[in-house]
Backbone as a printed PyTorch tensor [residue, N CA C, xyz], in Angstrom:
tensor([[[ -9.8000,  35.9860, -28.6640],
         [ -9.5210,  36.1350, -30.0850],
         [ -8.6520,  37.3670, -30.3210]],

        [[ -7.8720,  36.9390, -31.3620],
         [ -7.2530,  38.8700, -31.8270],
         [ -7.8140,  39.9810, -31.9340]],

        [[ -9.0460,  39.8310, -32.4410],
         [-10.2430,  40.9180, -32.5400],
         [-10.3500,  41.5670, -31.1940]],

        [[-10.4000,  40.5680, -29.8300],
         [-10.6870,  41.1040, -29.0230],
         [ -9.8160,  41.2550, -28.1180]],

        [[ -8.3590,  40.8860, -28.0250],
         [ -7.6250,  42.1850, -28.0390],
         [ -7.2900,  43.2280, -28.1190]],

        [[ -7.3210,  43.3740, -29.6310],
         [ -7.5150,  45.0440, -30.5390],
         [ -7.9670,  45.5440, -29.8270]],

        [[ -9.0580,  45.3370, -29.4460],
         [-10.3250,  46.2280, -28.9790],
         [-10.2670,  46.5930, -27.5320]],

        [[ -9.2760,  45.6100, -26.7880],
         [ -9.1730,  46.2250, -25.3680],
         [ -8.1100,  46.5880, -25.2760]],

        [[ -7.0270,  46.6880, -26.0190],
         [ -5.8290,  47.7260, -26.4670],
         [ -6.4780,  49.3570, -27.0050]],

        [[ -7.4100,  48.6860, -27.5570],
         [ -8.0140,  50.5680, -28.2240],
         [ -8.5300,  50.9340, -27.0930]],

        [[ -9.6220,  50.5700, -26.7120],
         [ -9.6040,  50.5890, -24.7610],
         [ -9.4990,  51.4830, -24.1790]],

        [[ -8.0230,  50.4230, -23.6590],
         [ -7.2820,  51.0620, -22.7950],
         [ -6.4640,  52.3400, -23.3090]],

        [[ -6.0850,  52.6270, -24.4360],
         [ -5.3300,  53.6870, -24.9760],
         [ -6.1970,  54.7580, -25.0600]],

        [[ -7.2800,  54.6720, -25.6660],
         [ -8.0150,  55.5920, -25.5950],
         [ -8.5140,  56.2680, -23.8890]],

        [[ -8.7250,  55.3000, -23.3130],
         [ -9.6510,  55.5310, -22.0150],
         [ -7.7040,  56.7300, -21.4220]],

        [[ -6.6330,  55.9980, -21.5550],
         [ -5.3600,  56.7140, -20.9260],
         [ -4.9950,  58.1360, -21.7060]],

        [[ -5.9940,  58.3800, -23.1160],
         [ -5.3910,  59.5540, -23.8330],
         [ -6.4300,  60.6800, -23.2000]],

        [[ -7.5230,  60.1790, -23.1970],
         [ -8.6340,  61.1550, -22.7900],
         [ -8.6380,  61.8630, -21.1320]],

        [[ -8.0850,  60.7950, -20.1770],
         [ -7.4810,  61.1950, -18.8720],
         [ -6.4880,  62.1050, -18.7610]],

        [[ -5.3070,  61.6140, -19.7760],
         [ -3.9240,  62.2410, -19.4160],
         [ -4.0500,  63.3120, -19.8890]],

        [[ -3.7170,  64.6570, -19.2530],
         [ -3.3700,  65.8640, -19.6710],
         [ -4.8070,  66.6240, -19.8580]],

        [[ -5.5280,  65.9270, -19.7630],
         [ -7.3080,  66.7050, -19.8270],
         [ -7.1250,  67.4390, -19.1060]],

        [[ -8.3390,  68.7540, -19.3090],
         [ -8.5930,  69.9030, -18.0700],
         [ -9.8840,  68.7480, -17.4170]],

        [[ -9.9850,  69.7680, -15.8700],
         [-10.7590,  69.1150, -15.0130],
         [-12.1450,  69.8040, -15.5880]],

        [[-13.3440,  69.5030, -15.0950],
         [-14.2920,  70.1470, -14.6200],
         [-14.0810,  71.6420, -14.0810]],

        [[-14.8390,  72.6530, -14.3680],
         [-14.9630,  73.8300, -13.4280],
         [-15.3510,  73.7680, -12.1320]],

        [[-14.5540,  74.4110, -11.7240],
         [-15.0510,  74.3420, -10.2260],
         [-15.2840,  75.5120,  -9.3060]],

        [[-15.8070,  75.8750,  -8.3290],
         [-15.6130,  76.9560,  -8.1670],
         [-14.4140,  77.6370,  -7.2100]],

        [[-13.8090,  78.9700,  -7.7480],
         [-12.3120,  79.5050,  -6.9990],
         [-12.5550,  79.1700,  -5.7860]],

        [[-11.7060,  78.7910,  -4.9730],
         [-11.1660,  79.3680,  -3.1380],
         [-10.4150,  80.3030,  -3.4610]],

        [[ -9.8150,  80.4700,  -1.9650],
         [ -9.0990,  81.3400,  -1.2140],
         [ -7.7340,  81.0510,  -2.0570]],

        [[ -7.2200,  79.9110,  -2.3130],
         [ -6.0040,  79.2730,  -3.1680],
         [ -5.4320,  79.8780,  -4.3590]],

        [[ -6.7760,  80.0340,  -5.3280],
         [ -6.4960,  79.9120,  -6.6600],
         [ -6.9770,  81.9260,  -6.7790]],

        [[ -7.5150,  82.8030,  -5.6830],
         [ -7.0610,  83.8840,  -5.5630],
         [ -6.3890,  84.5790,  -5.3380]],

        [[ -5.1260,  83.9400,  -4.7350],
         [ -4.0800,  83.9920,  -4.2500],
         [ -2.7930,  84.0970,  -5.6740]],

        [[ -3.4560,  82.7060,  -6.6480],
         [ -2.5590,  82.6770,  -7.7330],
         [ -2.9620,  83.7420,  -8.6580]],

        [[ -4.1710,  84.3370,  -8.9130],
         [ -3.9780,  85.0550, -10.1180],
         [ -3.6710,  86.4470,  -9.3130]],

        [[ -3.8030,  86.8680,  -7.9280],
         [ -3.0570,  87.8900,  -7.6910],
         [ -1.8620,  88.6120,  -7.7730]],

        [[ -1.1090,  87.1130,  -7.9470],
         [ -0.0560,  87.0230,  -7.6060],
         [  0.8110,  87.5660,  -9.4140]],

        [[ -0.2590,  87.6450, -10.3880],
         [  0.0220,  87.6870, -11.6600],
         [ -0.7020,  88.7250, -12.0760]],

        [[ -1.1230,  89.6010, -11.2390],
         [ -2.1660,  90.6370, -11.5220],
         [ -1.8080,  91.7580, -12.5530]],

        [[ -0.5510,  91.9430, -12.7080],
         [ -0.1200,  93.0860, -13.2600],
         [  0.4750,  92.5340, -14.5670]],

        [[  0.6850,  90.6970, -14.7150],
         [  0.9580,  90.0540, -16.0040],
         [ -0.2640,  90.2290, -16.7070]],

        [[ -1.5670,  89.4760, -16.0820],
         [ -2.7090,  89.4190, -16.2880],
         [ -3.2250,  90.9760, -16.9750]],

        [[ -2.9630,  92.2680, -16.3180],
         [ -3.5870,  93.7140, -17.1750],
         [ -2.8650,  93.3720, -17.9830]],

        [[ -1.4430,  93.7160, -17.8580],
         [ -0.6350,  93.8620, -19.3960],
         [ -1.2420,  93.3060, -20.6250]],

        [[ -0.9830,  91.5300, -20.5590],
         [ -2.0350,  90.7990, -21.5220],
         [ -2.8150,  91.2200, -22.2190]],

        [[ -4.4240,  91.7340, -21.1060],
         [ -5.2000,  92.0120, -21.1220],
         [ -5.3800,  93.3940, -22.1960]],

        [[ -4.3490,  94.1920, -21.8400],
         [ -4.3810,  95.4970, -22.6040],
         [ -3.7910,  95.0300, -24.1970]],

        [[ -3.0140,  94.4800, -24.1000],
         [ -2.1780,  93.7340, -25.3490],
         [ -3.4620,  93.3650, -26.3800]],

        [[ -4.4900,  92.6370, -25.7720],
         [ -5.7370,  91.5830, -26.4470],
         [ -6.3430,  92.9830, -26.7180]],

        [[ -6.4670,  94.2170, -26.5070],
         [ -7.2720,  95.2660, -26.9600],
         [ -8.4030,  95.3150, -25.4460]],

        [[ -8.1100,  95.0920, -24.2400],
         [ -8.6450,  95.6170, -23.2370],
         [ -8.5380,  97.2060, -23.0370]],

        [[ -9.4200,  98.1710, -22.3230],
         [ -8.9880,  99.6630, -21.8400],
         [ -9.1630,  99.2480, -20.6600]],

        [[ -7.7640, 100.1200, -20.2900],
         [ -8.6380, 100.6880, -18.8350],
         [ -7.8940,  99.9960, -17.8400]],

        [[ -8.0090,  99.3700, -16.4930],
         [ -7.7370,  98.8510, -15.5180],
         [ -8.9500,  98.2120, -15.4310]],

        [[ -8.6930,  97.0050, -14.1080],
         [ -9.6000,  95.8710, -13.6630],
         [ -9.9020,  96.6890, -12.5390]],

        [[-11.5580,  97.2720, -12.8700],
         [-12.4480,  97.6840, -11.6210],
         [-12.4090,  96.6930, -10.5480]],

        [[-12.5270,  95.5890, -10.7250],
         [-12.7210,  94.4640,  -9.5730],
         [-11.7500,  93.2750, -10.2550]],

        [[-11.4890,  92.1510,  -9.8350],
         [-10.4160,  91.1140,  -9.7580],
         [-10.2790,  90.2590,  -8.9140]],

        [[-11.7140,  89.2410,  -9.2040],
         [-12.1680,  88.5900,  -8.6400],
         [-12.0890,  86.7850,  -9.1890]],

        [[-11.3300,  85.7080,  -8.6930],
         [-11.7660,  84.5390,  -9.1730],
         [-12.9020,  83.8260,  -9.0140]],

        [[-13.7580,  83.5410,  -9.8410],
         [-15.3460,  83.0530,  -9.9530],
         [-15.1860,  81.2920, -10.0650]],

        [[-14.6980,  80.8870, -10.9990],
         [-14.3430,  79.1240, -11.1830],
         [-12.5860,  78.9760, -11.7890]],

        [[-12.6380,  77.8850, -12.1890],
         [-11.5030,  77.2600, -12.8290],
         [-11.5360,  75.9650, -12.6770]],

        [[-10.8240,  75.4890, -14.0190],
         [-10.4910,  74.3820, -14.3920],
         [ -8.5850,  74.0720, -14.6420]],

        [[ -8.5180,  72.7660, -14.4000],
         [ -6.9220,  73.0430, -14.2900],
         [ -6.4320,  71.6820, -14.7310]],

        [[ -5.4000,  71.8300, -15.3110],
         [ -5.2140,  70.7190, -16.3180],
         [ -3.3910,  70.2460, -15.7400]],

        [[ -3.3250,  68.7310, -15.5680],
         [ -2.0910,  68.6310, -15.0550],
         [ -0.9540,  68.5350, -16.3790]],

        [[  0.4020,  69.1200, -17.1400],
         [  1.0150,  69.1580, -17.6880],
         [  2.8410,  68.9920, -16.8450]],

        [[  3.4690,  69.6110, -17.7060],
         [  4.8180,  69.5730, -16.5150],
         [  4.2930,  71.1430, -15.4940]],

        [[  3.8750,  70.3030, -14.8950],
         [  3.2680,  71.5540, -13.5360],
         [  2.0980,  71.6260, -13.7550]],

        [[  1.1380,  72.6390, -13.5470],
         [ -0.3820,  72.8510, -13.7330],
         [ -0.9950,  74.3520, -14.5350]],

        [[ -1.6110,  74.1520, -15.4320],
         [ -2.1210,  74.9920, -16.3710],
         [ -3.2870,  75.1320, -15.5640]],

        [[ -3.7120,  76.5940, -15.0790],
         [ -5.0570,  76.6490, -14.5160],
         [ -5.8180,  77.8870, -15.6810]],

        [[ -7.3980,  77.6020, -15.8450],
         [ -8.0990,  78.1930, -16.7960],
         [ -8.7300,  78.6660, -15.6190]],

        [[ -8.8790,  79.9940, -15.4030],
         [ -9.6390,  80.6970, -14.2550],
         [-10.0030,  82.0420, -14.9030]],

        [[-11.3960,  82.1290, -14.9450],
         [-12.9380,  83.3790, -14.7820],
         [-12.3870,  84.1160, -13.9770]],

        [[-12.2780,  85.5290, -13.8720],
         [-12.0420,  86.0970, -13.4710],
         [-13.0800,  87.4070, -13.4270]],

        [[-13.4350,  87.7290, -12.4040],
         [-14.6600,  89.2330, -12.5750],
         [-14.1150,  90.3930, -12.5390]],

        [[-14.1530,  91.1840, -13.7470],
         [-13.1720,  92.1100, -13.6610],
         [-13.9180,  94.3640, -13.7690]],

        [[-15.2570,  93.8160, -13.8410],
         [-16.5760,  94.6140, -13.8150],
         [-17.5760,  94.0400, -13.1180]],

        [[-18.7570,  94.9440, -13.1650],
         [-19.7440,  94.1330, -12.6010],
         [-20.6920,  93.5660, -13.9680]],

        [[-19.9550,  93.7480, -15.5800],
         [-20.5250,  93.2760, -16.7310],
         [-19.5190,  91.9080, -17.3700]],

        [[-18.2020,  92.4860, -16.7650],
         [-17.1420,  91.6070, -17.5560],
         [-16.6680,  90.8780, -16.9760]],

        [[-15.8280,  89.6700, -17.3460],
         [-14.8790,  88.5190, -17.0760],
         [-13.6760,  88.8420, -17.9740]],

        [[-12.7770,  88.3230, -17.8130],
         [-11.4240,  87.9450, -18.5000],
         [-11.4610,  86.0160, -18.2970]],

        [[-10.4900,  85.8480, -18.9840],
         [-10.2340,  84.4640, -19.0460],
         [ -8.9850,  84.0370, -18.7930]],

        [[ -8.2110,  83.6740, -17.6480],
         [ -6.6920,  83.5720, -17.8100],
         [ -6.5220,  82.1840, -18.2210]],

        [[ -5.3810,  81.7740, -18.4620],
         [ -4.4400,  80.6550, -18.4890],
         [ -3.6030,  81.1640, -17.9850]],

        [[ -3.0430,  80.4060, -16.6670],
         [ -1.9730,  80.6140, -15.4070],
         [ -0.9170,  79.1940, -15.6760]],

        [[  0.2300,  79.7620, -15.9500],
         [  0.6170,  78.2780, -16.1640],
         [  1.1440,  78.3680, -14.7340]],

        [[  1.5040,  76.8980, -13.5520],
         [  2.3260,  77.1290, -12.7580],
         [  3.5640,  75.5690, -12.6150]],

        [[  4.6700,  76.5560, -12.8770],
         [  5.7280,  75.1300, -12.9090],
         [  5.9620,  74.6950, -11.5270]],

        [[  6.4350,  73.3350, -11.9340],
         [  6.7940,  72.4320, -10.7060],
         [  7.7110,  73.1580,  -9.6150]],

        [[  7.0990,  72.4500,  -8.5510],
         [  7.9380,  73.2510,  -7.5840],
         [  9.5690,  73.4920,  -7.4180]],

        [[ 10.5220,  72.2470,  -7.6000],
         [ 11.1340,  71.9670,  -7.8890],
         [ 12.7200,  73.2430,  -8.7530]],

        [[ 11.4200,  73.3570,  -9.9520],
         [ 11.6990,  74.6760, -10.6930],
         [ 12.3610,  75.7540, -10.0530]],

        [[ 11.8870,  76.0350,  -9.4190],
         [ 11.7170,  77.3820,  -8.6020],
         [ 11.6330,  78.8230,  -9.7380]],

        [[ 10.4810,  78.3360, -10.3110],
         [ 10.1990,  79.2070, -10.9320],
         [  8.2140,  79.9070, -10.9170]],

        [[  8.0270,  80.8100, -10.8370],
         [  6.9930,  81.2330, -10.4640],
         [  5.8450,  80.9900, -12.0210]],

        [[  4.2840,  81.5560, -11.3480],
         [  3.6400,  81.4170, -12.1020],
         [  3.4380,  82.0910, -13.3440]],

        [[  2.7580,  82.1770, -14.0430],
         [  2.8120,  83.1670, -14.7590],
         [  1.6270,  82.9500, -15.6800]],

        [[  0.7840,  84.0960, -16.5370],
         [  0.2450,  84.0640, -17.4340],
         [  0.3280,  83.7030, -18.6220]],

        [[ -0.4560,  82.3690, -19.1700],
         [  0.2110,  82.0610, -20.5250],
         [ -0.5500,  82.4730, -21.4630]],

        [[ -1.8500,  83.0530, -21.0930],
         [ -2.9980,  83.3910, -22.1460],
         [ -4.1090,  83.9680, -21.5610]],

        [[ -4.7740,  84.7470, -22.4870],
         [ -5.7280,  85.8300, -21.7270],
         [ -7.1820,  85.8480, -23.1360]],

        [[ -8.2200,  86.0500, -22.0510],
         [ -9.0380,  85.8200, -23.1910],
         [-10.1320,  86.9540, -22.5260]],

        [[-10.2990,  87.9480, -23.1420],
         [-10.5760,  89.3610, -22.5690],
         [-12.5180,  89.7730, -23.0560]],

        [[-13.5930,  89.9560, -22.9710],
         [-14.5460,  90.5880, -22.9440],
         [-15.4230,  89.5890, -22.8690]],

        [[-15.3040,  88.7370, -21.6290],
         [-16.1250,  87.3920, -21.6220],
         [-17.3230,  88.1330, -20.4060]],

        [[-18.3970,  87.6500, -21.2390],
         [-19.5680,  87.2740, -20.1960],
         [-19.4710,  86.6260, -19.1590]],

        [[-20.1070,  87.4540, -18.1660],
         [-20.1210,  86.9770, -17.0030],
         [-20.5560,  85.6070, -16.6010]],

        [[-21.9280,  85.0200, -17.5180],
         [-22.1690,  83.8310, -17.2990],
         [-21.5480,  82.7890, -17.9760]],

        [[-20.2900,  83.3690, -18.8810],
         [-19.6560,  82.3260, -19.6700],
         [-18.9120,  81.5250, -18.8030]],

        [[-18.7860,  80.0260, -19.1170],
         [-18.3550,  79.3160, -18.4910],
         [-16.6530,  79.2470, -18.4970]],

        [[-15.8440,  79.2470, -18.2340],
         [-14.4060,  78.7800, -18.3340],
         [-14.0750,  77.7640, -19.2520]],

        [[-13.5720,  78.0710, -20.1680],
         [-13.2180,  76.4980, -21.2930],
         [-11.6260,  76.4770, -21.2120]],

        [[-11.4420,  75.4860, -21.7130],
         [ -9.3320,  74.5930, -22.0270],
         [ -9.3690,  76.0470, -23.4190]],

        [[ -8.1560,  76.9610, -23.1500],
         [ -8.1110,  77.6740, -24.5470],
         [ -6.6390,  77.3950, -24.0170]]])
């Protein structure tokens, strides 16, 4: 029937909007994704000081992340930056292709340690 068409057109569109471009699950950092926010460490303070951080990162540590595929990959990565505090990055990293490096697209500064990583 047409009705039930509709309905597996809404479906499928829906089931392809909620996939595409979603962040993943948290997961927890490797060796990989410490590598990337090192690599942005001194984007990452700046930010950080910008958002009303003091001080320098006593420690600078990746704890989880979530990472969302766009043109290249947006990674949301916890970061331990005390033995009280977290930061929150958004790392955008473009396609390889690019040849353009990673970089910080957003910083989310006096997070609890047990806070989880969210899509900001």
């Amino acid at each position: 029937s047409r009705v039930s068409q509709v309905q597996l057109h809404t479906q499928k569109a829906t089931k392809s909007t909620m996939s595409c471009g979603g962040a993943t699950d948290a997961r927890a950092a490797d060796a990989e994704i410490q590598t990337l926010i090192d690599g942005v460490k001194d984007q990452a303070l700046a930010k950080a000081k910008e958002a009303g951080r003091d001080g320098d990162f006593a420690t600078y540590e990746a704890k989880s992340v979530r990472s969302q595929v766009v043109a290249g990959t947006n990674f949301f990565v916890k970061v331990q930056v005390s033995d009280s505090e977290c930061i929150h990055l958004r790392i955008h990293q473009p396609l390889p292709h690019t040849g353009e490096k990673a970089s910080v697209a957003g910083v989310k500064v006096g997070q609890d340690v047990g806070a989880e990583v969210e899509y900001f």
